[in-house]
C-alpha positions as CSV (number, residue, x, y, z in Angstrom):
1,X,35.5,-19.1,25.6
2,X,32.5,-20.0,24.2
3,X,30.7,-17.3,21.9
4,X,27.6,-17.7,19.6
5,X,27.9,-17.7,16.0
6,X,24.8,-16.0,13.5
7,X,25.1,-17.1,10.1
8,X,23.9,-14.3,7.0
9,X,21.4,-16.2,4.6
10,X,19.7,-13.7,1.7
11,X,21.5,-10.7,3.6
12,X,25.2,-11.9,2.2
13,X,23.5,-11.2,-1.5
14,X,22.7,-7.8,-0.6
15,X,24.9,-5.3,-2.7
16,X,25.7,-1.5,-1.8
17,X,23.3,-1.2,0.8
18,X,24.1,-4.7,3.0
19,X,26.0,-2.3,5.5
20,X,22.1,-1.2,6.6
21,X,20.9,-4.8,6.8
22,X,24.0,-5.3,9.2
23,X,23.2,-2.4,11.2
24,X,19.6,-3.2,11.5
25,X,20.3,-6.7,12.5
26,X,23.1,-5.9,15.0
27,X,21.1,-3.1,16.9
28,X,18.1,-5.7,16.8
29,X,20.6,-8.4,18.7
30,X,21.8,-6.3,20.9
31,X,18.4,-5.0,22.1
32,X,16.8,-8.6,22.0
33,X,20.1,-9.6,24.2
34,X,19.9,-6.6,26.7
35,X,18.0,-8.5,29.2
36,X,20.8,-11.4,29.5
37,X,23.6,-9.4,30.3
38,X,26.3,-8.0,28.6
39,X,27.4,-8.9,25.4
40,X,29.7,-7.6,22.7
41,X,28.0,-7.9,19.2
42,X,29.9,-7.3,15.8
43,X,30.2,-8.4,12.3
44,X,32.5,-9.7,9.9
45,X,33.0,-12.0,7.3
46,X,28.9,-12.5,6.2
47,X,28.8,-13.3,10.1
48,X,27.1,-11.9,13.4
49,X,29.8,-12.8,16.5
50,X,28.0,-12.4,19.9
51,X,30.3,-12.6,22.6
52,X,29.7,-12.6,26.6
53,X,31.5,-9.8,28.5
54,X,31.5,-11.4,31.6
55,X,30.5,-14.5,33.9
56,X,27.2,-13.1,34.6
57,X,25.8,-13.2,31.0
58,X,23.5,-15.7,30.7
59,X,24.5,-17.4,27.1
60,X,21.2,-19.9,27.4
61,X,19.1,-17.4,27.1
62,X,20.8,-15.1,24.3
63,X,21.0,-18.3,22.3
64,X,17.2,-18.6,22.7
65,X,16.8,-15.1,21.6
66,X,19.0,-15.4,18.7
67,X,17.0,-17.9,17.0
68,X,14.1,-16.2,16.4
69,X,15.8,-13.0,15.5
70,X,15.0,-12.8,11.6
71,X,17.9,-12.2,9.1
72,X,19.9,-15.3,10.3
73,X,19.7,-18.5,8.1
74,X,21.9,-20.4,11.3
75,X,22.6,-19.6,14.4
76,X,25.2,-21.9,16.6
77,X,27.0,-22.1,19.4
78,X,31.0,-22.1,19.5
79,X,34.6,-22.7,21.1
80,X,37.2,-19.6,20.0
81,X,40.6,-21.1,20.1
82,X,44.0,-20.1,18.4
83,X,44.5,-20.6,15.0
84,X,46.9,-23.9,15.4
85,X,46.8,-27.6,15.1
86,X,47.1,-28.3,18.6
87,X,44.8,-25.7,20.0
88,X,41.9,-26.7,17.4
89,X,42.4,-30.4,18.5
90,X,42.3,-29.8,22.3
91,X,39.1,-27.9,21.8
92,X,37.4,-30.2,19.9
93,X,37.8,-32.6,22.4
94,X,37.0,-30.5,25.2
95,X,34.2,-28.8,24.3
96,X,32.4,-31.8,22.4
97,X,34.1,-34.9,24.0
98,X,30.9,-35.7,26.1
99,X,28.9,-35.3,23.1
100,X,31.1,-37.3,21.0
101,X,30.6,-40.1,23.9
102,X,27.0,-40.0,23.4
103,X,26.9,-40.9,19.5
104,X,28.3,-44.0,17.4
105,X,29.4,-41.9,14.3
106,X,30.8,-38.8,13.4
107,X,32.8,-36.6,10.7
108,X,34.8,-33.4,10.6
109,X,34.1,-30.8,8.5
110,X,36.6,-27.8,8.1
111,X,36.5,-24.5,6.4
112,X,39.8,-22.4,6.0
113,X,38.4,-18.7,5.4
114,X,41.7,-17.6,6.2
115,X,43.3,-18.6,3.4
116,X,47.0,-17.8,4.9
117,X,46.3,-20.8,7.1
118,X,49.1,-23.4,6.7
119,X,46.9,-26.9,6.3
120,X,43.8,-27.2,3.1
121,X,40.3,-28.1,5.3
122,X,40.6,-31.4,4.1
123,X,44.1,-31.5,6.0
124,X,43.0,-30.2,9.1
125,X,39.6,-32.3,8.8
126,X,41.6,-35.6,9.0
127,X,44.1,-34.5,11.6
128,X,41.0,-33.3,14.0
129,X,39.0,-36.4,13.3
130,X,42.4,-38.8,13.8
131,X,42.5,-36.9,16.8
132,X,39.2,-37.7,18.1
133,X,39.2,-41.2,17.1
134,X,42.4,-41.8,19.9
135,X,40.3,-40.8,22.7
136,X,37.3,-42.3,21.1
137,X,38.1,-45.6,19.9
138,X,34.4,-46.9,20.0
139,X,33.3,-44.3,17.4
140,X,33.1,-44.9,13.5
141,X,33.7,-42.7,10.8
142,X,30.7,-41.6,8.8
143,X,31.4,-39.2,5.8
144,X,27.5,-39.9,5.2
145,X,24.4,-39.3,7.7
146,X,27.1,-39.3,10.5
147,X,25.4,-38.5,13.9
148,X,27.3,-35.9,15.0
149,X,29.4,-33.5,12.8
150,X,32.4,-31.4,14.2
151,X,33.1,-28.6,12.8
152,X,36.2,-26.0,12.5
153,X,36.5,-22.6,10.8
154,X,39.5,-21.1,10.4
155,X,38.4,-17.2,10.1
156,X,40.4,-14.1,10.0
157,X,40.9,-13.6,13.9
158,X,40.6,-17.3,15.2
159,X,39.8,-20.7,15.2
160,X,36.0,-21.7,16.0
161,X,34.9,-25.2,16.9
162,X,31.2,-26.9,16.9
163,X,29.0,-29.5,16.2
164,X,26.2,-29.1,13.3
165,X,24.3,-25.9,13.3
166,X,20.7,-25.3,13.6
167,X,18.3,-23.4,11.3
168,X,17.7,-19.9,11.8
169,X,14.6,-17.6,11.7
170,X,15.7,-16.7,8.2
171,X,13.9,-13.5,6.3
172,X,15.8,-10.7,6.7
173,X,16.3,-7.5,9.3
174,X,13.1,-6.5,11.4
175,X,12.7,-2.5,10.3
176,X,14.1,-3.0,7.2
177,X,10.9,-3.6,5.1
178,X,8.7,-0.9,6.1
179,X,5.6,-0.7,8.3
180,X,2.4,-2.8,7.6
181,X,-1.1,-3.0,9.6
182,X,-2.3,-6.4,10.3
183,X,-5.7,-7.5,10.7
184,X,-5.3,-9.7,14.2
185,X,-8.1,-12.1,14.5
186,X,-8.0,-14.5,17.9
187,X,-7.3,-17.7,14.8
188,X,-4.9,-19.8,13.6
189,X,-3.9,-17.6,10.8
190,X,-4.1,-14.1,10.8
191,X,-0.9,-14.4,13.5
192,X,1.0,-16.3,10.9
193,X,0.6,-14.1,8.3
194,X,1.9,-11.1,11.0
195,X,4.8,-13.5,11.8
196,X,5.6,-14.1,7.8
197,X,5.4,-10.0,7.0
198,X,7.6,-9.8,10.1
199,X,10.1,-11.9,8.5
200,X,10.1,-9.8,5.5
201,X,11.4,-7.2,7.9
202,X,8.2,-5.3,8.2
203,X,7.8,-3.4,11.7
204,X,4.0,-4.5,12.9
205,X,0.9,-2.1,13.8
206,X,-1.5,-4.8,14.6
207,X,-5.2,-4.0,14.6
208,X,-7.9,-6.2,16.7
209,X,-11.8,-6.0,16.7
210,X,-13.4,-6.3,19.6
211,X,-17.4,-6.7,20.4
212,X,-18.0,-6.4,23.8
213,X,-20.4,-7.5,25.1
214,X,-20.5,-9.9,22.6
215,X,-16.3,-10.7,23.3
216,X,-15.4,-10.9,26.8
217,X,-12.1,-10.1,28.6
218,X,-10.4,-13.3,28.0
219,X,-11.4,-13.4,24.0
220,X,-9.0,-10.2,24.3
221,X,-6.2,-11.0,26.4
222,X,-5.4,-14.6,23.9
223,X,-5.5,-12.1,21.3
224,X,-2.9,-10.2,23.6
225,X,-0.9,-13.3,23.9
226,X,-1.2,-13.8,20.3
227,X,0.6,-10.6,19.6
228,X,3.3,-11.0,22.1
229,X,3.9,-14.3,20.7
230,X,4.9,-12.9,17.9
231,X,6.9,-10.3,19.0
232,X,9.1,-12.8,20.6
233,X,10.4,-12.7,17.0
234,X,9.3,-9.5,15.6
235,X,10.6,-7.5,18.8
236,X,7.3,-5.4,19.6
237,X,3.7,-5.4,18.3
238,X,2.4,-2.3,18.1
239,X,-1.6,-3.7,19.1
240,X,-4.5,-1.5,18.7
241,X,-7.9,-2.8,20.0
242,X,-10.8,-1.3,18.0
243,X,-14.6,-1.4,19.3
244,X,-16.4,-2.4,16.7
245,X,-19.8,-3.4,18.5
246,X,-21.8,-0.1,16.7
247,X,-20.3,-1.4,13.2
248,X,-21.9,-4.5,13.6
249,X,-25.1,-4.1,15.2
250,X,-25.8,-1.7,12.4
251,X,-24.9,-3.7,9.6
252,X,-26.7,-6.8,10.8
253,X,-30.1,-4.6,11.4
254,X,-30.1,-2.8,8.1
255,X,-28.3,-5.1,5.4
256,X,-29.4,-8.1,3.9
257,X,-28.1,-11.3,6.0
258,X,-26.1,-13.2,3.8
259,X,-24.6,-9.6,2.6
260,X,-23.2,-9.1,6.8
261,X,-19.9,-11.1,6.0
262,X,-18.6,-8.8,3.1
263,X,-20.2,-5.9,4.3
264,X,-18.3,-6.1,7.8
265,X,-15.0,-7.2,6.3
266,X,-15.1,-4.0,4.2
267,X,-15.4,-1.7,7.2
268,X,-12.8,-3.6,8.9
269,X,-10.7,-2.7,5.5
270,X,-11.7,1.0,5.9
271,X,-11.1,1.6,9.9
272,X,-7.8,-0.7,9.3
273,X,-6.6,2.1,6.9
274,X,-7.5,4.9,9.0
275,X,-5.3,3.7,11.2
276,X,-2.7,2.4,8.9
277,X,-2.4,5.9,7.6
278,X,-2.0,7.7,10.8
279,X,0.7,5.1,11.8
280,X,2.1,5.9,8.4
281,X,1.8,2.2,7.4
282,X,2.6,1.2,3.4
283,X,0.5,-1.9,3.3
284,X,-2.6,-3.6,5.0
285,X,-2.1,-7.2,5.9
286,X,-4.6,-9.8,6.0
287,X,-4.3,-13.8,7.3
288,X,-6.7,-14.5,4.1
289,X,-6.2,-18.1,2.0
290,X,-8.3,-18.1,-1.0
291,X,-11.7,-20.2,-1.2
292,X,-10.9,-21.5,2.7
293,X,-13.9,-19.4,4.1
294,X,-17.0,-17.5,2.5
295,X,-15.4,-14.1,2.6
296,X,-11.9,-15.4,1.1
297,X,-13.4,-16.5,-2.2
298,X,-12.0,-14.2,-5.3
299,X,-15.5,-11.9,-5.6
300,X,-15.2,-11.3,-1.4
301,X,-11.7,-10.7,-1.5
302,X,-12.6,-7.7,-4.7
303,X,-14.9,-6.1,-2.7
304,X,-13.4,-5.5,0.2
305,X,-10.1,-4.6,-1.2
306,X,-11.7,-2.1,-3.8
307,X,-12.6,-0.1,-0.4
308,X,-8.7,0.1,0.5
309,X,-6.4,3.2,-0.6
310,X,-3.4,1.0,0.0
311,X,-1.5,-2.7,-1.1
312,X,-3.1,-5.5,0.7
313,X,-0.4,-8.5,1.6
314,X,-2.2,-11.8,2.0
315,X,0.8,-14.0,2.5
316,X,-1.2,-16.9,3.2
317,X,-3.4,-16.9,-0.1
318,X,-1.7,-20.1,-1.3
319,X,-1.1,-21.9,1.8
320,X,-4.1,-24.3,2.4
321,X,-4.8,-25.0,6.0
322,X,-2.7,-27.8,7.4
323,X,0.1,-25.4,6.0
324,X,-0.6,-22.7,8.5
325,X,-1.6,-24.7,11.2
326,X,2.3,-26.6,10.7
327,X,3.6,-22.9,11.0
328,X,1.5,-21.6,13.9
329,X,3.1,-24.6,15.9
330,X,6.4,-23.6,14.7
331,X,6.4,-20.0,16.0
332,X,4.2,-20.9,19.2
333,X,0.5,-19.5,18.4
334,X,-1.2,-22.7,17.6
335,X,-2.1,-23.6,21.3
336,X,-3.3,-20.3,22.0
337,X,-5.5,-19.4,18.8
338,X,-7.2,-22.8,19.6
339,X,-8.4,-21.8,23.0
340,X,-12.3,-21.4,22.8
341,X,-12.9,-17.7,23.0
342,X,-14.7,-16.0,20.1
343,X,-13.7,-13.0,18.7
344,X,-15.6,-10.8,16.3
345,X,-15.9,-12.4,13.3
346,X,-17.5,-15.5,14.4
347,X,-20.6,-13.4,16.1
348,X,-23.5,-12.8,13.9
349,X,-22.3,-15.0,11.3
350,X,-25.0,-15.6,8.6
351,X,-26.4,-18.7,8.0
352,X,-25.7,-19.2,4.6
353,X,-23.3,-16.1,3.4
354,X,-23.3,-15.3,-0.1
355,X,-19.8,-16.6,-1.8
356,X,-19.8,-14.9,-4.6
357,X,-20.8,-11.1,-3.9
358,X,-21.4,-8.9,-6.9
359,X,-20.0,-5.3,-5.8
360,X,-22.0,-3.0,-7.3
361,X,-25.2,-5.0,-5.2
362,X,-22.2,-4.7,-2.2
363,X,-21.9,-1.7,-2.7
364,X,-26.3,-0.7,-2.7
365,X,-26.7,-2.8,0.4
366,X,-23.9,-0.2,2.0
367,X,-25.3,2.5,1.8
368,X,-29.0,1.3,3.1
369,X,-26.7,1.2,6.4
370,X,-27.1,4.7,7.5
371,X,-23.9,6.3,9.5
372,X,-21.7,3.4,9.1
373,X,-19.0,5.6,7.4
374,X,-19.0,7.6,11.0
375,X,-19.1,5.0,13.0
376,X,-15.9,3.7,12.0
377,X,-14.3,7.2,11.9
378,X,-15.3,6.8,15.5
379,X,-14.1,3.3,15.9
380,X,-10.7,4.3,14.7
381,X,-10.1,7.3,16.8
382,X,-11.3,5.4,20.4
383,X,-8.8,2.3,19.6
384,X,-6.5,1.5,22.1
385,X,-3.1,0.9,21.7
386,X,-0.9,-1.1,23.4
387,X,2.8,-1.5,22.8
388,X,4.0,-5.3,23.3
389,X,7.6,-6.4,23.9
390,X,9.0,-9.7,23.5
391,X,10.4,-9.7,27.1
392,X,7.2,-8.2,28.5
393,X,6.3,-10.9,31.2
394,X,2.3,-9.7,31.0
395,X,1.8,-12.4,29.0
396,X,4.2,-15.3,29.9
């Protein structure tokens, strides 16, 4: 039988609460795997064992899934055989012959959890591997950079078998960091930084400004896309779509130009935490990296985050922009954020915005916009929310 294996990576170092990581994680797999059939999902041993009940589940697809579910530092697939010599051997062969035909090198690598095991892992390693070699005579040993490395476990209820494992989504259980409201742009980064807080186990409540008629239809379904991009690893996206046109017209006819920038960002901040709060949210997210645009430089970032009642997250502040970009392609937004549909903040975009904004002069210009404070009240009670799944095929 052939089962998949999800190794524990910063969850095995939790301490008298790891039983709520487990259970987080483990209701989060068997959700994710609900819509490719049935599957029997337990723990043990600082592992996740994910086991098909029947012909009809489709282990391809589960494997996908498991990848991208966060809390796993590996995630592999595996032969369950008994716990002897011969068994271990003939599974090894069996279920990785035709690989083992395909490379010139290999090694085996054993470990003996199961302590009451009668052979050491470096006993069973060179019976397995003498093994292989007989029906493999073309293949060389390679105890460094070998192309293919076998791999048994001895464990507590039976002997697994496969080849070298691949990197999970690492972080730890979605749900088990709290609830955070992410600014969602249509860019390369603001769906990075939702991917990264994801990972940290935060539940998302994504928030998107749009401008129609200055941001069409399409601007807002890649946004769309965006979000259910990322809840192919976060799960859902809880999206709310803000109207923000008002906001903007009146800022751009009643504050000074090169003021619009900071001045829009901080009602952003403010409508963001409206809606934050009513989700019950315990932190603002942002795709910011310092200095990259004019708004992200250190005096834009004080002034709009003075206007927040809550912690803003930037966890891109550090990450320059080739960084993101190498991430966006590894969780699948890249393509999409680079389609050419504008979104809010590139519209009225000053010519020459001011980079380092003194707040108290922020703060002047604000009020010479009159109703702005309402406005957003307003902009935060007509957003729309949509509720995104990772198996949602809206946005395939």
């Amino acid at each position: 039988m052939e089962i998949i294996l999800g190794k524990y990576g910063e969850l095995a170092l939790k301490g008298l609460n790891k039983n709520q990581f487990e259970n987080s994680m483990v209701r989060t797999i068997r959700k994710r795997v609900e819509h490719c059939g049935e599957f029997r999902v337990h723990t043990a041993q600082s592992t996740v064992y994910v086991e098909p009940e029947n012909d009809e589940a489709d282990i391809d697809e589960a494997y996908e899934e498991i990848k991208r579910i966060f809390g796993l530092s590996a995630v592999v697939r595996a032969a369950v055989c008994e716990k002897d010599l011969t068994s271990i051997c003939e599974t090894a062969e069996s279920y990785l012959g035709s690989r083992l035909d395909s490379v010139r090198s290999f090694k085996v690598n054993s470990k003996r959890a199961d302590k009451k095991f009668p052979m050491t892992s470096m006993e069973l390693s060179r019976e397995v591997g003498a093994y292989l070699i007989d029906r493999h005579p073309d293949l060389a040993v390679s105890m460094n950079g070998p192309e293919l490395t076998v791999i048994c476990e001895i464990r507590d209820d039976a002997a697994y078998v496969h080849a070298d494992q691949l990197p999970g989504a690492g972080g730890i259980p979605t749900g088990t960091g709290g609830k955070a409201a992410c600014m969602l742009s249509g860019g390369i980064d603001s769906p990075v930084a939702a991917w990264k807080m994801a990972r940290r186990g935060c539940d998302l409540v994504c928030v998107h400004f749009q401008s129609p008629p200055y941001t069409g239809e399409r601007a807002l379904y890649k946004v769309e896309r965006l979000a259910w991009q990322v809840s192919r690893w976060a799960g859902r996206v809880c999206l709310f779509e803000v109207p923000f046109t008002d906001c903007q017209v009146n800022i751009r006819d009643n504050a000074p130009e090169d003021y619009f920038t900071v001045l829009m960002r901080r009602s952003m901040m403010r409508i963001t935490q409206k809606i934050a709060e009513r989700e019950e949210c315990g932190a603002i997210v942002t795709g910011e990296s310092l200095g990259q645009v004019a708004s992200q430089t250190m005096s834009a970032i004080r002034c709009t985050d003075i206007v927040a009642g809550m912690p803003v997250f930037r966890p891109l502040i550090g990450d320059d922009k080739i960084e993101i970009s190498e991430c966006a392609k590894k969780i699948g937004t890249f393509d999409i954020s680079i389609e050419p549909y504008e979104d809010c903040c590139t519209i009225f975009t000053p010519k020459h915005p001011r980079t380092k904004p003194v707040l108290e002069a922020i703060v002047e210009a604000e009020k010479g916009v009159p109703g702005l404070y309402e406005m957003e009240t307003a902009a935060a009670d007509n957003s729309v929310l949509k509720v995104i799944h990772f198996y949602d095929e809206d946005f395939v």
